[in-house]
C-alpha positions as CSV (number, residue, x, y, z in Angstrom):
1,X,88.3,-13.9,-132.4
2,X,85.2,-16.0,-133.3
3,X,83.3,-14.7,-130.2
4,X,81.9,-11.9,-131.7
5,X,80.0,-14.5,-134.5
6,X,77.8,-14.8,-131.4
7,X,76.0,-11.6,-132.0
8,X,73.2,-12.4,-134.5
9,X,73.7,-9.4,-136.9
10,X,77.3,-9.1,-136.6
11,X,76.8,-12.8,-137.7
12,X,75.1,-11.9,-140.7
13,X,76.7,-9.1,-141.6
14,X,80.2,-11.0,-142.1
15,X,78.0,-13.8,-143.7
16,X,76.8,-10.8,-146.8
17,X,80.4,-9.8,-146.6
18,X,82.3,-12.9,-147.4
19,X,80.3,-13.7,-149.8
20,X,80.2,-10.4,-151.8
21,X,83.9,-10.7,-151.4
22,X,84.1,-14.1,-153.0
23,X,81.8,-12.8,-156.0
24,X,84.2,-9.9,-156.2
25,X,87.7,-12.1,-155.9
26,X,85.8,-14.1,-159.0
27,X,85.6,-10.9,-160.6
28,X,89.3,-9.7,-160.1
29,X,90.2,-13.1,-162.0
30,X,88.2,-12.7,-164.9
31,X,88.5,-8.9,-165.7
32,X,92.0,-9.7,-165.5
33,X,91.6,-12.2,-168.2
34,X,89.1,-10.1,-170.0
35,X,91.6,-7.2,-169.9
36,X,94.6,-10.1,-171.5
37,X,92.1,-11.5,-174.5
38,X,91.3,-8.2,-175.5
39,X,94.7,-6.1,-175.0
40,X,96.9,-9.1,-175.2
41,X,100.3,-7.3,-173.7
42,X,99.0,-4.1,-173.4
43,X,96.3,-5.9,-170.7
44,X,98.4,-3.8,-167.8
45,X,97.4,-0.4,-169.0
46,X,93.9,-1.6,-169.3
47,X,93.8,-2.4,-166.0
48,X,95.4,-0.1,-164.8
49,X,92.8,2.6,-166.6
50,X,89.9,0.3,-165.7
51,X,91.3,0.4,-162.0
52,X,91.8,4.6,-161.9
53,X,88.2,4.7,-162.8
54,X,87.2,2.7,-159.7
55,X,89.1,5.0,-157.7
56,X,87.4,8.0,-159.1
57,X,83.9,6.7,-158.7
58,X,85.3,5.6,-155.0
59,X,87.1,9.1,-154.2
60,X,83.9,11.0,-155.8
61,X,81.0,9.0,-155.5
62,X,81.2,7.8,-152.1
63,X,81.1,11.5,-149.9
64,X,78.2,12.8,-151.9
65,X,76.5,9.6,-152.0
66,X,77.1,9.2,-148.1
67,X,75.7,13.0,-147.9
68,X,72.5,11.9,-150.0
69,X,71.8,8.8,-148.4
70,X,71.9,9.6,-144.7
71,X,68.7,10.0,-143.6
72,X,68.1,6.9,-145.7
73,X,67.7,3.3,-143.7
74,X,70.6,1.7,-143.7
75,X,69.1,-1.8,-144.7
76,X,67.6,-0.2,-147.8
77,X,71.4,1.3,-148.9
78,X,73.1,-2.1,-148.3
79,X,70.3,-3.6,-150.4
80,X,69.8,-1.6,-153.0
81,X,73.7,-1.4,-153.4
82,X,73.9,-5.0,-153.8
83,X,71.7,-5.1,-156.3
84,X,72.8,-2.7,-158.5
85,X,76.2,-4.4,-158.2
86,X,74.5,-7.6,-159.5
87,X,72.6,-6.3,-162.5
88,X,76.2,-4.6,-163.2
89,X,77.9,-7.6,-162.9
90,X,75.2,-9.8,-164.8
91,X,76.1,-7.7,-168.4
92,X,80.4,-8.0,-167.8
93,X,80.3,-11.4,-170.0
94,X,78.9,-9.8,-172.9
95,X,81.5,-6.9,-172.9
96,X,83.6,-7.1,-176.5
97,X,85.1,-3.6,-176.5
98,X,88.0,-2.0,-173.9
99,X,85.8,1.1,-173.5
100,X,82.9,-1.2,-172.5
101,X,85.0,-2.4,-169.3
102,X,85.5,1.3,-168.2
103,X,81.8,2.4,-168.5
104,X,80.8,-0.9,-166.5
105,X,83.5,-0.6,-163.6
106,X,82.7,3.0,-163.1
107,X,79.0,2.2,-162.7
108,X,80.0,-1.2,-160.2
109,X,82.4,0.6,-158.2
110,X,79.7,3.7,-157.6
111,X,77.8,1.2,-155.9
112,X,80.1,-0.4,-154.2
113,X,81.1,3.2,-153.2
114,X,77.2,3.7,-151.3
115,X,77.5,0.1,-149.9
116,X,81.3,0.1,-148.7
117,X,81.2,3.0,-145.6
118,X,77.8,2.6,-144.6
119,X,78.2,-1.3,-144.0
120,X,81.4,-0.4,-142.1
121,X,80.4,2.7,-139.6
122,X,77.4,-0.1,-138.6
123,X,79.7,-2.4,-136.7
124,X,80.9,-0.3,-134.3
125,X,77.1,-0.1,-133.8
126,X,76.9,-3.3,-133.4
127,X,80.1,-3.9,-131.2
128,X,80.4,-1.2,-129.0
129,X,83.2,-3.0,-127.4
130,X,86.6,-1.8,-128.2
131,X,88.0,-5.9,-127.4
132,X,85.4,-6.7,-129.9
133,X,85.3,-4.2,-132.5
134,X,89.5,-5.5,-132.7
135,X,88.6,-9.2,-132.9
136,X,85.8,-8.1,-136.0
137,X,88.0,-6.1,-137.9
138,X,90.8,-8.7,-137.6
139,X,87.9,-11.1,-139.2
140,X,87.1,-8.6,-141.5
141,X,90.5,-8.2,-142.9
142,X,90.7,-12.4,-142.7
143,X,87.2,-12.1,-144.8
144,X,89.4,-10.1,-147.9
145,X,92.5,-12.1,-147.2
146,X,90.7,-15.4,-147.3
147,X,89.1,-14.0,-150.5
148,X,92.2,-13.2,-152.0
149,X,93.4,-17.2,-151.0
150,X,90.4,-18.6,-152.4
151,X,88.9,-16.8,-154.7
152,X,92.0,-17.1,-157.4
153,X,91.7,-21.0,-156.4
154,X,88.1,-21.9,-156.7
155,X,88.8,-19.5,-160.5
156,X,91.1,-21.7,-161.2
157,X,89.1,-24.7,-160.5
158,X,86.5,-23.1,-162.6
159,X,88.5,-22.5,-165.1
160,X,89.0,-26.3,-165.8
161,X,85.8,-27.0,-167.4
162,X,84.6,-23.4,-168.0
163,X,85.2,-20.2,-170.2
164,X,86.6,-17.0,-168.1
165,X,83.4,-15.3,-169.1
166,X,81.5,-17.5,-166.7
167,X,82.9,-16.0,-164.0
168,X,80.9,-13.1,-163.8
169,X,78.0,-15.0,-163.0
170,X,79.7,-15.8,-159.8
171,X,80.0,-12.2,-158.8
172,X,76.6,-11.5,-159.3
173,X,75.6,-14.6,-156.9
174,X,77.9,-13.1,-154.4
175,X,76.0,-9.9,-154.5
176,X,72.2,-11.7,-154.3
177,X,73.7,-13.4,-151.5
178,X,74.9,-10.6,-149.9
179,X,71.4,-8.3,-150.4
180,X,69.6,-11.7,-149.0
181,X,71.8,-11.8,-145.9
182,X,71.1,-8.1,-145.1
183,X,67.7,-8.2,-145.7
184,X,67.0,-11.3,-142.9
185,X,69.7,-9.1,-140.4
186,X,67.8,-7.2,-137.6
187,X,70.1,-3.7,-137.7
188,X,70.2,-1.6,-134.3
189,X,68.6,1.2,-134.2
190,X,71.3,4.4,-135.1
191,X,70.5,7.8,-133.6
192,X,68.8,10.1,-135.9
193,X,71.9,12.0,-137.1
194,X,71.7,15.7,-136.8
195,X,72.1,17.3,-140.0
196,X,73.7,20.5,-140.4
197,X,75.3,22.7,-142.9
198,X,75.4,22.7,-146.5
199,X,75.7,19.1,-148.7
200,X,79.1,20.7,-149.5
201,X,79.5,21.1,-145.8
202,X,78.7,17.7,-145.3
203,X,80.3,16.2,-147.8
204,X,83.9,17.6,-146.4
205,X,83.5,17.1,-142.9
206,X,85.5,13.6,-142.6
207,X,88.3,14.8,-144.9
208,X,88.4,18.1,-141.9
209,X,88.2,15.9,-139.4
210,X,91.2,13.9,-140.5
211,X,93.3,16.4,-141.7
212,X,92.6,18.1,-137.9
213,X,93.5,15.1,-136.1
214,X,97.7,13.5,-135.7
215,X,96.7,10.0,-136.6
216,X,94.6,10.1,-139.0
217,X,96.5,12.6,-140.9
218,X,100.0,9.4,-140.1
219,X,96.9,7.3,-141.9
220,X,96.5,9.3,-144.8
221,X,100.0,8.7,-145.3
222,X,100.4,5.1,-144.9
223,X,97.2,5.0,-147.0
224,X,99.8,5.9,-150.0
225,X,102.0,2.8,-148.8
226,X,99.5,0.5,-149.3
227,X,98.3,1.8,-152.6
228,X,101.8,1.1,-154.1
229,X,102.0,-2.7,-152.8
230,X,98.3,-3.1,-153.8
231,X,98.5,-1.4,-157.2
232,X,101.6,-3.5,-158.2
233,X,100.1,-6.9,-157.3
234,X,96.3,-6.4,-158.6
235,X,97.6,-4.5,-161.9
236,X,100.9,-5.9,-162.8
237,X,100.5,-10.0,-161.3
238,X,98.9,-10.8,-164.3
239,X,101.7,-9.6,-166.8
240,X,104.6,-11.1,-164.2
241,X,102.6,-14.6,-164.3
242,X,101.4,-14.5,-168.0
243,X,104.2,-12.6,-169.7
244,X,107.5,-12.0,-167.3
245,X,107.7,-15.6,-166.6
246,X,105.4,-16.8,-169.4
247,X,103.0,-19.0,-166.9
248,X,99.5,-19.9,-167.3
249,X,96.1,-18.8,-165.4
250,X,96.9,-21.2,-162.7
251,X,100.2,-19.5,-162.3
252,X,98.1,-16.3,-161.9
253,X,95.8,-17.4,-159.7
254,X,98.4,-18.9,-157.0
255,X,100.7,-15.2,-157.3
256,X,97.0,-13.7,-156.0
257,X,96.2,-16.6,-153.5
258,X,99.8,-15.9,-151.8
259,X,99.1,-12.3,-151.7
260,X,95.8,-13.3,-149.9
261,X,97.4,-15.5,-147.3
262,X,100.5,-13.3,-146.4
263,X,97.6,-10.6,-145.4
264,X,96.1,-13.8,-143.9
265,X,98.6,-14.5,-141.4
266,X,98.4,-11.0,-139.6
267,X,94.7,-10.8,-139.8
268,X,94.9,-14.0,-137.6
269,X,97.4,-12.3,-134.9
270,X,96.4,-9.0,-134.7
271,X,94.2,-9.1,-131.9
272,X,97.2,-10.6,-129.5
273,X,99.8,-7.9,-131.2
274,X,97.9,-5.0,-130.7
275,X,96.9,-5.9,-127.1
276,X,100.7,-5.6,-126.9
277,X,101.8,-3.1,-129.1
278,X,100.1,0.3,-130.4
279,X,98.9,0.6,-133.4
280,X,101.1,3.5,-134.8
281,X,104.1,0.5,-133.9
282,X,102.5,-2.3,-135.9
283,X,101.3,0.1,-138.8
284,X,104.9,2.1,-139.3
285,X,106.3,-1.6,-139.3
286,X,104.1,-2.2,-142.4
287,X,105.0,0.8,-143.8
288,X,108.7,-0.1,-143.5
289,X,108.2,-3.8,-145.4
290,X,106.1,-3.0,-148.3
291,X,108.5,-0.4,-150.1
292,X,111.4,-2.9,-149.4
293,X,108.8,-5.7,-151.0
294,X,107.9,-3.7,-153.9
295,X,112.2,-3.4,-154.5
296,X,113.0,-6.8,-154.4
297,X,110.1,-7.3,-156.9
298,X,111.6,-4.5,-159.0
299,X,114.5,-6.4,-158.8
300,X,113.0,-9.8,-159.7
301,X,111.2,-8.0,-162.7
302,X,114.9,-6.7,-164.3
303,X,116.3,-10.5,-163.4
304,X,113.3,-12.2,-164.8
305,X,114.8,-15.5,-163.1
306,X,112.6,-16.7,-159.9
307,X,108.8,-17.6,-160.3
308,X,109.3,-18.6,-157.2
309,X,110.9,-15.8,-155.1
310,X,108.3,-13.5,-156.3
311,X,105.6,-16.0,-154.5
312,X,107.5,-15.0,-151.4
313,X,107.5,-11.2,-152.4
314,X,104.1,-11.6,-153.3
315,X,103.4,-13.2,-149.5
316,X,105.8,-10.4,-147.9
317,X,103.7,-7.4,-149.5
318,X,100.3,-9.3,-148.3
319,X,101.7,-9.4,-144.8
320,X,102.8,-5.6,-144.9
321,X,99.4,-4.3,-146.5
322,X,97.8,-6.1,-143.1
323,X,99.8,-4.5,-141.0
324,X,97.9,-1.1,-141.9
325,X,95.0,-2.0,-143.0
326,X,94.1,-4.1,-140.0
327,X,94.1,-1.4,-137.4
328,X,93.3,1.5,-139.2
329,X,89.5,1.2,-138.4
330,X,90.3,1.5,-134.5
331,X,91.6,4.8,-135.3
332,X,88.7,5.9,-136.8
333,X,86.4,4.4,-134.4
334,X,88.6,6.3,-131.3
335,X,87.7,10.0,-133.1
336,X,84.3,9.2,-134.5
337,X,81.1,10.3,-132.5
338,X,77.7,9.4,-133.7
339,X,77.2,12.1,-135.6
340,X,80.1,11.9,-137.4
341,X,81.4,8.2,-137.8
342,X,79.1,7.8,-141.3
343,X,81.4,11.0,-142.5
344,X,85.1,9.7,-140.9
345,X,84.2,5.9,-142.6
346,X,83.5,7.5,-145.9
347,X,86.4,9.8,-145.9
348,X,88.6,6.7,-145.1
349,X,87.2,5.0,-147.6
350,X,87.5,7.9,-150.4
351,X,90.8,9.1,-149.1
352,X,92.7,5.8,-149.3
353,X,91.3,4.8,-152.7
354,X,92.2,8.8,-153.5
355,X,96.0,7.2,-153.4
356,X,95.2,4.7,-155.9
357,X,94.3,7.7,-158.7
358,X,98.3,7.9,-158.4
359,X,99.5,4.2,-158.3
360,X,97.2,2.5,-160.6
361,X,98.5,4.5,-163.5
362,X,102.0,4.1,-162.6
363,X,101.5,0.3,-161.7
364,X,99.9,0.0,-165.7
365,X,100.8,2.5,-168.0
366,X,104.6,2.8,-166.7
367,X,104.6,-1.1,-166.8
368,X,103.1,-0.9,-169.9
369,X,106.0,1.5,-171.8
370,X,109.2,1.3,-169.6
371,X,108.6,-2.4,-168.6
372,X,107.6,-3.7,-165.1
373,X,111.4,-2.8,-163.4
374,X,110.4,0.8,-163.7
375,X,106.9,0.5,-162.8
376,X,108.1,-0.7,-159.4
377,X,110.7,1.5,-158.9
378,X,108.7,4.2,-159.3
379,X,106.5,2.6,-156.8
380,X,108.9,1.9,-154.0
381,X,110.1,5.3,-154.2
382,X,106.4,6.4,-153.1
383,X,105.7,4.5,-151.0
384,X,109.5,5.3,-149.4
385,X,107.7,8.7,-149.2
386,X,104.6,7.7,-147.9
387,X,105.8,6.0,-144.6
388,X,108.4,8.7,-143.7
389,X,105.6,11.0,-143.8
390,X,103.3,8.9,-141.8
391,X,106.5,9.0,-138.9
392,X,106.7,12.5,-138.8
393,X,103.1,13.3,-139.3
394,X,101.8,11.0,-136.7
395,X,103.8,11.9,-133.2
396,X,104.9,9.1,-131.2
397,X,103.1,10.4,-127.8
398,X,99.6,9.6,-130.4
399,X,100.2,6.5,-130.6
400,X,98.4,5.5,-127.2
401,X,95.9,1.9,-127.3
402,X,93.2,2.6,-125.2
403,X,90.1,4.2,-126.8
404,X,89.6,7.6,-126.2
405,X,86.1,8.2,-123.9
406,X,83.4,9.3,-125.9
407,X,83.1,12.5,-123.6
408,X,86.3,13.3,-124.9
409,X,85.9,12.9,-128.6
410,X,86.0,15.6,-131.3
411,X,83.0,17.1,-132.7
């Protein structure tokens, strides 16, 4: 897997992204704590509303933005992305007010939206390699699952000696960090793309793509899936830990950290599994585990008895997100063509976060009025939904492993 840290702006690349990912696990803590000192209970529905208006700027933002910027260098996207995200994040300590929270995440996450696809369609650049495009998105996924480990730990560290407000200045070092890396990475050089059609035209063509193609319409489906594990875990964790159970912010942190290293665990095998098995096997799996996860934390939530069976929930849905989320790129990178991987990354990335407009509300507001038995319920029933949806929309004869030639590739 480490092989591909041989290539020098690969190298770098992960470098920018671990450590914008360790600003932004930083962030995940505090906002969450933010959310608790000024909503005390009622902290899940803010969440949750601060979280939908992520998603929007994500679903939104990111194909017009990827439209706009395309002609653009990509060195001067990443950067300017990153910094934006910094200035953002260098004002979140001084927020006082709920509303203040939602006007600041929409701008952050609008950025992140512009930086997000056009740092991921570069790596197939970088690795055209199919062997090693695998072993980098398996680091990738390793990069957010060691984040999720870490980040809650090295909070909670923090959090010894320092106010939950201090936080935020981590998250902005993690995006400096990440604009310096970029800016001392030699990018290769990316065919001018051939731009056609209206910016409506444009805008749609990776959401017609995947609705055209058997896979990626399976992955729009499991995209649903993962929204409901992820929604219940980022939006509802903190009122399990803090409330539910009545634990402190170390108890918090460690629910997030075990998330982080069930996800961790398959990011670390994936390569060797899908040399064996297709990906449509390993990602239905994960489709099949996370709605029977999110019931036995439905369950756990009407008991209210085990702190610590919902750590191994908690590590369950991690490993079942990872499943999905670790291949899914290989898809994408099997249909793209040059012209069109920028447009197939973004509609990934506004597509699956599309499925979060849906969860985030039910993970926060349904927590917030019928209690967190409900919440999940209602989840596990989606995400039910979701994976039978991805079996019959995704044939089994599509499920081949070996990359489709580029002569053969849809335009």
């Amino acid at each position: 897997m480490l092989q591909v840290l041989r290539v020098t702006a690969y190298r770098k690349l992960f470098t920018a992204q671990v450590v914008a990912l360790l600003g932004t696990g930083l962030l995940t803590v505090a906002l969450g704590l933010l959310a608790f000192d000024l909503a005390g209970g009622q902290a899940g529905a803010v969440l949750g509303t601060a979280l939908t208006i992520k998603m929007l700027a994500y679903v939104f933002v990111a194909p017009v933005m990827a439209a706009l910027v395309e002609r653009l260098p990509r060195k001067a996207v990443l950067v300017g992305s990153d910094l934006v995200r910094a200035g953002i994040a260098l004002s979140l300590p001084f927020i006082d007010q709920i509303w203040q929270i939602y006007v600041l995440v929409f701008f952050l996450q609008s950025a992140s939206a512009t930086f997000t696809p056009a740092f991921q369609a570069l790596i197939p650049a970088i690795l055209p390699k199919e062997k090693d495009y695998t072993r980098a998105l398996s680091l990738s996924r390793l990069a957010y699952d060691l984040e999720s480990l870490l980040s809650p730990v090295i909070a909670a560290a923090l959090l010894t000696f320092m106010s939950y407000h201090d936080l935020f200045i981590g998250t902005m070092a993690g995006f400096l960090l990440s604009a310096l890396m970029v800016i001392t990475t030699r990018l290769p050089r990316i065919p001018d793309i051939e731009r056609s059609g209206s910016l409506l035209h444009r805008t749609t063509l990776g959401t017609r793509i995947f609705l055209r193609e058997p896979s990626l319409r399976g992955l729009m489906a499991l995209n649903l899936v993962v929204a409901c594990a992820t929604a219940l875990v980022l939006v509802n964790t903190v009122i399990f830990a803090l409330e539910v159970f009545e634990g402190s912010n170390t108890d918090l942190a460690l629910a997030l950290a075990c998330y982080g290293a069930g996800s961790m665990v398959v990011a670390l095998a994936a390569p060797r599994v899908l040399d064996r098995v297709s990906d449509r096997s390993l990602m239905i799996l994960g489709g099949v585990i996370l709605p029977l996860g999110i019931i036995a934390a439905a369950a756990i939530a009407w008991t209210e008895q085990s702190w610590p069976l919902l750590l191994v929930v908690w590590v369950i849905l991690g490993v079942g997100t990872s499943m999905i989320n670790t291949p899914s790129a290989r898809l994408l990178r099997r249909t793209a063509t040059d012209n069109t991987r920028s447009y197939l990354f973004t509609a990934q990335f506004s597509l699956s976060h599309a499925c979060f407009i849906l969860t985030y509300p039910i993970a926060g507001w349904v927590g917030a009025t019928a209690g967190q038995t409900a919440a999940a319920a209602v989840l596990a029933v989606l995400a039910t939904l979701g994976t039978v949806a991805a079996w019959r929309l995704w044939p089994r004869h599509q499920e081949a492993i070996h990359e489709v030639p580029s002569t053969q590739k849809a335009h």
